[in-house]
C-alpha positions, 0 to 999 in steps of 0.5 A, spaced: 425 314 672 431 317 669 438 317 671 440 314 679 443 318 684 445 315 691 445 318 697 449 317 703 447 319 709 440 321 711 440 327 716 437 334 713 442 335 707 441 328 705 434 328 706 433 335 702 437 332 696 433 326 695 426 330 695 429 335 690 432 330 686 426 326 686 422 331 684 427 333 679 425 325 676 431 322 678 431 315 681 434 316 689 436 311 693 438 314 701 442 310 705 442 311 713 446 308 718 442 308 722 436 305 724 432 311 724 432 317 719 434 325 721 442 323 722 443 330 728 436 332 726 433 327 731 430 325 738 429 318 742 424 317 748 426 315 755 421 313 761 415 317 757 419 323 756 422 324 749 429 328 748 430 333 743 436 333 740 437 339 735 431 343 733 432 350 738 430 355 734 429 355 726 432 359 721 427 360 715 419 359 718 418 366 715 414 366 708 417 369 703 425 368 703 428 362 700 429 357 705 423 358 707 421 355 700 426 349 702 422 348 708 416 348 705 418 344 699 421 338 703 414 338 708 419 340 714 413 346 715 406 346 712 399 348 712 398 344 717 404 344 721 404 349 728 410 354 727 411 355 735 416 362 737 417 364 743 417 371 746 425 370 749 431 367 745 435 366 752 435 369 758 442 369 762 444 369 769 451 372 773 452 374 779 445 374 782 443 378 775 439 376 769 438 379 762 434 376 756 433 377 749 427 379 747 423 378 741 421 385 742 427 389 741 426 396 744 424 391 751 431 388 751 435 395 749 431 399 754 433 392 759 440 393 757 441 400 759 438 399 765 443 394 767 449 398 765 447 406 763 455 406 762 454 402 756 449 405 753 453 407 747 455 401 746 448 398 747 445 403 742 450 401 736 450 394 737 442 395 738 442 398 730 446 392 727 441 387 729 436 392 728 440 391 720 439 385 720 433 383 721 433 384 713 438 379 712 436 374 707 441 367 706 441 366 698 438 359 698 435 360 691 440 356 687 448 355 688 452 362 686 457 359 679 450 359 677 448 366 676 449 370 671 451 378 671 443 381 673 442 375 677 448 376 681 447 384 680 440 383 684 443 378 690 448 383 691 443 388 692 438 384 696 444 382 701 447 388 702 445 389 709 448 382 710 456 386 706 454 391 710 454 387 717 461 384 714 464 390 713 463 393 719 465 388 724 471 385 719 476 382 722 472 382 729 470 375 732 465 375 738 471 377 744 472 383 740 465 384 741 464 383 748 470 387 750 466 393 748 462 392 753 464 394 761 458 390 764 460 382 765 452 380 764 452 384 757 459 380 755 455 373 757 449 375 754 453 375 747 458 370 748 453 365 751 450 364 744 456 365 739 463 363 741 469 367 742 473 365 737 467 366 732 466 372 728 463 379 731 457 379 725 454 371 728 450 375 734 448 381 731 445 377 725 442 371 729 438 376 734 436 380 728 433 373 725 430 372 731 427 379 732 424 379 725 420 372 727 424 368 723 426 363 729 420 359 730 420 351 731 416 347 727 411 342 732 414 336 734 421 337 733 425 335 730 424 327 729 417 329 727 420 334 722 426 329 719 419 324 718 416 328 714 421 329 710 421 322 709 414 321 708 415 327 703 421 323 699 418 317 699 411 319 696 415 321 690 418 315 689 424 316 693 427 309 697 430 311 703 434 305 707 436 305 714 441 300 718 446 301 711 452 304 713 456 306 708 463 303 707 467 305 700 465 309 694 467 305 688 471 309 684 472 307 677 477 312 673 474 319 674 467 316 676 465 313 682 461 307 680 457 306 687 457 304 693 459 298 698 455 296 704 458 294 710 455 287 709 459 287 703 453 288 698 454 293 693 450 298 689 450 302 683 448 309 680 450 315 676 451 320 682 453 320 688 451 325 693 455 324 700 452 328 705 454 325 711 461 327 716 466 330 712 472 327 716 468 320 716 468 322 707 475 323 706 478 317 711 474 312 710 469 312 704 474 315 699 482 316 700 484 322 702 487 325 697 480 326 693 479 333 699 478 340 696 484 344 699 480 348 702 477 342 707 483 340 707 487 346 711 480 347 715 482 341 719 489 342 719 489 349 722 485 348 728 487 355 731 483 359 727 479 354 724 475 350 731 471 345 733 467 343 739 464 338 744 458 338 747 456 334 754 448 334 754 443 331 760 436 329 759 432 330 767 425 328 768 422 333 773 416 332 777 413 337 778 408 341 773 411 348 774 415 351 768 419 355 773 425 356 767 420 358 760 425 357 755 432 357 755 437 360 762 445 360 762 448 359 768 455 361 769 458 353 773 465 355 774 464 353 781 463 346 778 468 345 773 472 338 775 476 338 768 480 344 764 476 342 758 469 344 761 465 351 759 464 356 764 457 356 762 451 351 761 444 352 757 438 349 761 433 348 756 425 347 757 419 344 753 413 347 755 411 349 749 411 342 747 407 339 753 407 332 749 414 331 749 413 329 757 407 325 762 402 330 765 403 334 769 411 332 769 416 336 764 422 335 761 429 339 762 435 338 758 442 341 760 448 342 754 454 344 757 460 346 751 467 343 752 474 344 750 475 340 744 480 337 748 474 333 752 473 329 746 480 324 747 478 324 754 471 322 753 473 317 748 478 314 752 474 313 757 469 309 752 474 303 752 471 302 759 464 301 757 462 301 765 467 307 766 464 311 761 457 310 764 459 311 771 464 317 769 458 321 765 453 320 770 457 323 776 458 329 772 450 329 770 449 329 777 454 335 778 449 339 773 443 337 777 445 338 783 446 346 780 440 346 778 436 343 785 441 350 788 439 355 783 431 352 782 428 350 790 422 347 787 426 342 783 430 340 789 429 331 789 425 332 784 429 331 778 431 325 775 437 323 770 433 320 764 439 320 758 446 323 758 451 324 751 457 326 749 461 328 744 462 320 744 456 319 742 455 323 736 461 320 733 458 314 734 452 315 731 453 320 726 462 318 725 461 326 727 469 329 726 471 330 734 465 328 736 461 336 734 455 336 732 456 342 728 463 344 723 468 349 724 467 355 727 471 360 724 476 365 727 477 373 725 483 372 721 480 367 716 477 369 709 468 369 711 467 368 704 472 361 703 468 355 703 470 348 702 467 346 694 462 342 693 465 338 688 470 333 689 476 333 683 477 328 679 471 324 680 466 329 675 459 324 678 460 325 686 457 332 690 459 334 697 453 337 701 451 338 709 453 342 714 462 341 714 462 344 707 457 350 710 461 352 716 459 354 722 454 348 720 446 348 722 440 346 720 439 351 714 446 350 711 444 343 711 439 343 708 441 349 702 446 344 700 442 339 699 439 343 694 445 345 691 448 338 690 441 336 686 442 344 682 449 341 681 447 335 677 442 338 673 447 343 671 451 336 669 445 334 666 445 340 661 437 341 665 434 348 668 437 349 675 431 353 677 427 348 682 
């Protein structure tokens, strides 16, 4: 083996380093806080159902673009690894009204139009911008610094219908995009993905991806996903340590010597690549004074620069009817107990994956987005373990009885199986404010500005992971991983093109 690199934090970004490391011929150690590899990319079992924490569509199952190679470089897809798609992204209600958004674009226009005919202008444009980009392609082929001047002439050429998008809805965010709509149900249709504050571009772009097949779900989810790429890093001589925590870099001059475990134990390598929490990287494992300046203002201007929480349910249901077939979004102002609640929630199905529950039974689960400010609440309410449970499980409750309203059939046959908050992601994953996702940025910020992967001063320590790639997501986390290993041959005088 050749020189050693550490990896602190095992979800995706540092999964996917490690693979390409140790096919790069370094010698990679992981280490995992937790007790199971996949960091956010993971599930847990409960009463003979398993929860699905993250995978609800996936960006790069298509053959032919570059994160598709990621992918199948790190055994996330394979040959004998079922892509599962589904004809709908969602379906969203209002008012007794319900529109989906097909795979099927012509479908999901001429469903549109037949709702709201006054909108049909506007239906038509925004129809032909997803139609765009469904061509759009994320450069996932090696870090941008890296391209010489025909390369970079290529990308450009080959992203043009991303620069176009850009162009078009520049310094436009998604309430922009809804306010062009007169019909309430098309304004929620779109917002139900994307959040107000986030730019206009995000829905276009993420149904094109859908509509051009490139949003299936590998079989399994996402824990079986996140295993096989450790059974990938591992069979190339990769170690991966779970129960590790993490916590101090040793910083020696302008190098960072290792790492100190929480049981005191330290160890040492060449490079270190964090891929774990950024907030958590430059508060707790390195003084702050190391953080790029562009990472820095994010944080600090939180107007423009937001973040979220998520409140998440899990119900065994008894019954063998999947009466919702996919993901529905129900408006749930009429049970809004606290200001820092959404006014929507995403109730989520998984027929498509009949091992995730008993037979003949299903499993449902309920996502309801939150005001950052339920964060402080939420970890407030943790000093009281008992308060904590009983306070989650009231508003569990809440959302069951919403969907025994809305759904006759699933009425006392429901049953709360797990319930998690924004505490539970700090927990578990030291995730800034509890979001398991990064900053969503508004429409009066620079769409090109991203935090360095580098971190000054300490010339051996790469970033990678979703908060350096904002607003977050599997791919993104998966492509720094990449890069951070890119980033270390580059350092070692090697070629960079893995």
């Amino acid at each position: 083996m050749g020189k050693k690199i550490i990896i602190v934090g095992g979800g995706l970004a540092g999964l996917t380093a490690g693979i390409y490391g140790a096919k790069a011929n370094y010698d990679v150690e992981i280490y995992e806080k937790n007790n199971i590899i996949g960091g956010e990319c993971t599930g847990w079992d409960r009463k003979g159902y398993h929860i699905d924490n993250c995978l609800h569509w996936m960006m790069g199952t298509n053959e032919g673009t570059d994160l598709y190679d990621i992918w199948k470089t790190v055994g996330a897809i394979g040959d004998d690894v079922k892509i599962l798609k589904n004809q709908k992204m969602y379906t969203s209600t209002l008012n007794g009204e319900s529109l989906s958004l097909y795979d099927d674009l012509e479908k999901t226009r001429q469903e549109m139009i037949a709702l709201s005919k006054e909108d049909e202008e506007e239906i038509n444009n925004l129809m032909e911008d997803v139609k765009t980009a469904m061509y759009v392609e994320i450069p996932a082929y090696k870090p941008m610094e890296f391209y010489g001047p025909i390369e970079l002439l290529k990308m450009i050429k080959k992203q043009k219908n991303t620069f176009k998008l850009f162009k078009k809805y520049e310094n436009q965010d998604t309430e922009d995009l809804m306010n062009k709509f007169k019909h309430p149900l098309i304004r929620c249709l779109i917002s139900d993905f994307c959040p107000k504050e986030s730019a206009a571009s995000s829905f276009p772009m993420a149904y094109g991806n859908f509509v051009a097949g490139d949003g299936g779900i590998p079989q399994g989810g996402s824990r079986a996903m996140a295993l096989r790429m450790e059974e990938k890093f591992k069979s190339l001589g990769g170690k991966s340590f779970t129960n590790r925590p993490v916590k101090k870099i040793i910083v020696e001059g302008n190098k960072a010597k290792g790492i100190v475990l929480e049981n005191n134990q330290e160890v040492y390598g060449d490079y270190i690549v964090i891929s774990c929490d950024m907030d958590y990287t430059f508060n707790v494992l390195l003084d702050k004074s190391y953080m790029d300046k562009t990472l820095k203002m994010m944080y600090e201007n939180d107007k423009d620069y937001k973040v979220y929480g998520m409140f998440q349910a899990a119900y065994g249901v008894d019954c063998p009817e999947d009466l919702l077939k996919g993901e529905i979004i129900l408006d749930c102002t009429d049970i809004k107990i606290a200001p820092w609640m959404g006014d929507r929630m995403t109730i989520k199905t998984y027929g498509y994956e009949p091992s995730f529950a008993p037979e003949n039974k299903q499993i449902l689960q309920v996502l309801l987005p939150l005001d950052v400010l339920a964060y402080d609440y939420w970890m407030k309410l943790y000093e009281n373990k008992d308060e904590y449970n009983r306070k989650k499980n009231e508003l569990a409750e809440i959302l069951m009885k919403k969907i025994e309203d809305n759904y006759e059939t699933y009425r006392e046959k429901m049953n709360i199986l797990d319930v998690w908050t924004p505490v539970t992601y700090k927990r578990y994953c030291n995730a800034y404010k509890g979001y398991n996702q990064s900053f969503v940025a508004g429409k009066n910020t620079d769409p090109k500005l991203y935090p360095s992967p580098y971190v000054e001063n300490l010339d051996n320590v790469i970033l990678c992971g979703q908060w350096i790639s904002p607003p977050g997501g599997a791919p993104g986390a998966a492509i720094t991983g990449k890069f951070a290993i890119q980033r270390i041959l580059k350092k070692d005088k090697k070629d960079v093109n893995l």
